[in-house]
Every structure is written in structure tokens, then in C-alpha cells.
C-alpha positions in Angstrom: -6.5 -7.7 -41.2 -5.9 -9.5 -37.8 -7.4 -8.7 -34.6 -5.3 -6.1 -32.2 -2.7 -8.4 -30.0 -3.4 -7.8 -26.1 -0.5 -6.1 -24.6 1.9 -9.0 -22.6 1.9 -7.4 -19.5 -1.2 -6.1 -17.5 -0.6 -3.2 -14.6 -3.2 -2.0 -12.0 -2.8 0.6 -9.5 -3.2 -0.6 -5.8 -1.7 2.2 -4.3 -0.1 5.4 -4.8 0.5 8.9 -3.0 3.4 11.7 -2.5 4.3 13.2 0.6 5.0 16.6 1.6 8.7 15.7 0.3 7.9 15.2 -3.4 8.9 11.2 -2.2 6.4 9.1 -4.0 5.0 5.7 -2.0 3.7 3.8 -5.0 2.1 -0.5 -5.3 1.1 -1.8 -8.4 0.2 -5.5 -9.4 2.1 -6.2 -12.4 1.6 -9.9 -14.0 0.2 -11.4 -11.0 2.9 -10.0 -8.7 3.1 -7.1 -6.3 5.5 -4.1 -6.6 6.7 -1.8 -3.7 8.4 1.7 -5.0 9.2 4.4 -3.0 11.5 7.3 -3.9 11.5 10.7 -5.6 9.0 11.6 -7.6 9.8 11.0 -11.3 12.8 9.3 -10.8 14.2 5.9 -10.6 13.1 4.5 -7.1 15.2 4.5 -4.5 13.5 1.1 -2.9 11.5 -1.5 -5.4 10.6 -5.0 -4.2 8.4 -7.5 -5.8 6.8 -10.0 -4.4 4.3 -12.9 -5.4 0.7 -12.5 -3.1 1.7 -15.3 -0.7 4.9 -13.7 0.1 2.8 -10.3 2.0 0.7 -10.2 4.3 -2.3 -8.2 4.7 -4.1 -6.4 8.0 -7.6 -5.1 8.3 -10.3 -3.8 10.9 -13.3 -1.9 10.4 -16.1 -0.7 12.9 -19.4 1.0 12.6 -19.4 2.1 15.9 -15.9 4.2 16.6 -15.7 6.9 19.2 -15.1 9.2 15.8 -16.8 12.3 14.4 -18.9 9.5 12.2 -18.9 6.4 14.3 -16.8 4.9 11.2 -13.3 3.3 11.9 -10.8 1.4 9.4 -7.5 0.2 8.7 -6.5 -1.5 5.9 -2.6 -2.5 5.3 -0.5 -4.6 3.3 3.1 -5.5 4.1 6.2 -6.1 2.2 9.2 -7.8 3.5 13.1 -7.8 2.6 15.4 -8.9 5.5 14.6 -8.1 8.4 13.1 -5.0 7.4 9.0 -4.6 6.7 8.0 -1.9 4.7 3.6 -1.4 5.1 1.8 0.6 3.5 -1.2 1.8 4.9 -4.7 3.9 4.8 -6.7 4.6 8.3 -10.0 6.1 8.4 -10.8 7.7 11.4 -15.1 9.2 11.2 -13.7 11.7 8.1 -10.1 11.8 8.6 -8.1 9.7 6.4 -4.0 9.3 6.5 -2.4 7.0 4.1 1.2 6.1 3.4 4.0 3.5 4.6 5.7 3.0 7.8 8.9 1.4 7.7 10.0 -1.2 10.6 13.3 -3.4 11.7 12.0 -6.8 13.1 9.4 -5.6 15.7 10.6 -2.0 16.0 9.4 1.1 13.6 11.9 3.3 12.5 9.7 6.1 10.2 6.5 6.4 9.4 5.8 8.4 5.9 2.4 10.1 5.9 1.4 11.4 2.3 -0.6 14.4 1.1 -4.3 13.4 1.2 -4.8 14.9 -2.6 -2.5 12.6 -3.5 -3.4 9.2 -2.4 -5.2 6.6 -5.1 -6.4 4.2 -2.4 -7.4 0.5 -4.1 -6.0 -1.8 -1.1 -9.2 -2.7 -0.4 -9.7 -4.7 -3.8 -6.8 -6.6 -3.2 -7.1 -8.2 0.4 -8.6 -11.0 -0.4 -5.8 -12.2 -2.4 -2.9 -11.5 0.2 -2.8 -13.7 3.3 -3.8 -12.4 6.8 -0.8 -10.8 9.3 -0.2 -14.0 12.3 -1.4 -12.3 15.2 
């Protein structure tokens, strides 16, 4: 008998949530290459993009020491371009609130933001930041 052959591609979860809507915000890394997907849940998406790690960009701030309920602030975001549009999907941590999702912006201006449910959200950013370049201030 021969050893089990790996599976070609290799998927991981960087982000995914549902909003009050049933619209699923969803980013996976797939092969070395990032995937945006939004659209209704359990169906084709309306919006998918792919990108390599160079083509996003990524933002992030943290503080210990927040005017919040725990002192604790963070942002952590990652954004994918098409045109002149920017889709970024986000999580903010304000003391023990949390609010993840994507806002969705036309050169400089946003034009919707799409909060999820927070028993929805699988949050991994984070894990991947260090692989995405940082936003030009």
C-alpha cells in the first residue's frame, strides 16, 4: 500500500461572519492567495476577489490604556481592492465590545458599512498580518 496523497489545495479560515440579513462576509487563504466573498448565505457569492498578499493591505492599532470599560482598544483590518472600490473587512475591540464585518468604500468615500452578528464571527485576522503589507498612511 502507498502512503495517503496530501490534498492539492490547502484552505484556512481568516475570516467569516453573517449579518442580521442572512448576507455572509466570508476571507479564506486558499493556495497562498487571499479570497474576498460576500453574498447570501449558501449561495453563490454575489462579490469574490482574489488576491495574492502583496496586492492588500493590512491596518492595525492596539492600546492597553483606552477610555473603555477595560482599558483595552483594537482594530485590526485587511483590505481588498477592485477598481476604484475597497472592500475592508474589519474587527474593533472596544474594553468588551466587539463589532466585526466589512465596510465598503469608492476611492476615499464609504458607501456601507456591514456589521455582522457577533455569534457569528470566526475572527483569525490577526494570524495573518504579518504577511499583508501595512495601509500608506
Amino acid at each position: 500500500m502507498s502512503a495517503p496523497v496530501l490534498a492539492d489545495s490547502h484552505t484556512v479560515t481568516v475570516f467569516q461572519c453573517v449579518n442580521k440579513n442572512d448576507r455572509q462576509v466570508k476571507v479564506t487563504l486558499i493556495n497562498g492567495q487571499y479570497q474576498y466573498q460576500f453574498g447570501k448565505l449558501n449561495q453563490q457569492p454575489d462579490i469574490e476577489i482574489t488576491r495574492s498578499p502583496k496586492q492588500l493591505t493590512q491596518g492595525f492599532f492596539q492600546t492597553r490604556y483606552a477610555d473603555t470599560d477595560t482599558g483595552y482598544a483594537a482594530s485590526q483590518e485587511i483590505d481588498f481592492k477592485n477598481g476604484a472600490y475597497t472592500y475592508t473587512i474589519f474587527t474593533n475591540h472596544s474594553g468588551s465590545k466587539i463589532e466585526s464585518g466589512v465596510e465598503v468604500y469608492n476611492k476615499d468615500k464609504r458607501l456601507t458599512k456591514v456589521v455582522c452578528v457577533p455569534n457569528t464571527v470566526v475572527d483569525n485576522i490577526y494570524e495573518h498580518l504579518s504577511e499583508i503589507p501595512e495601509r500608506p498612511e
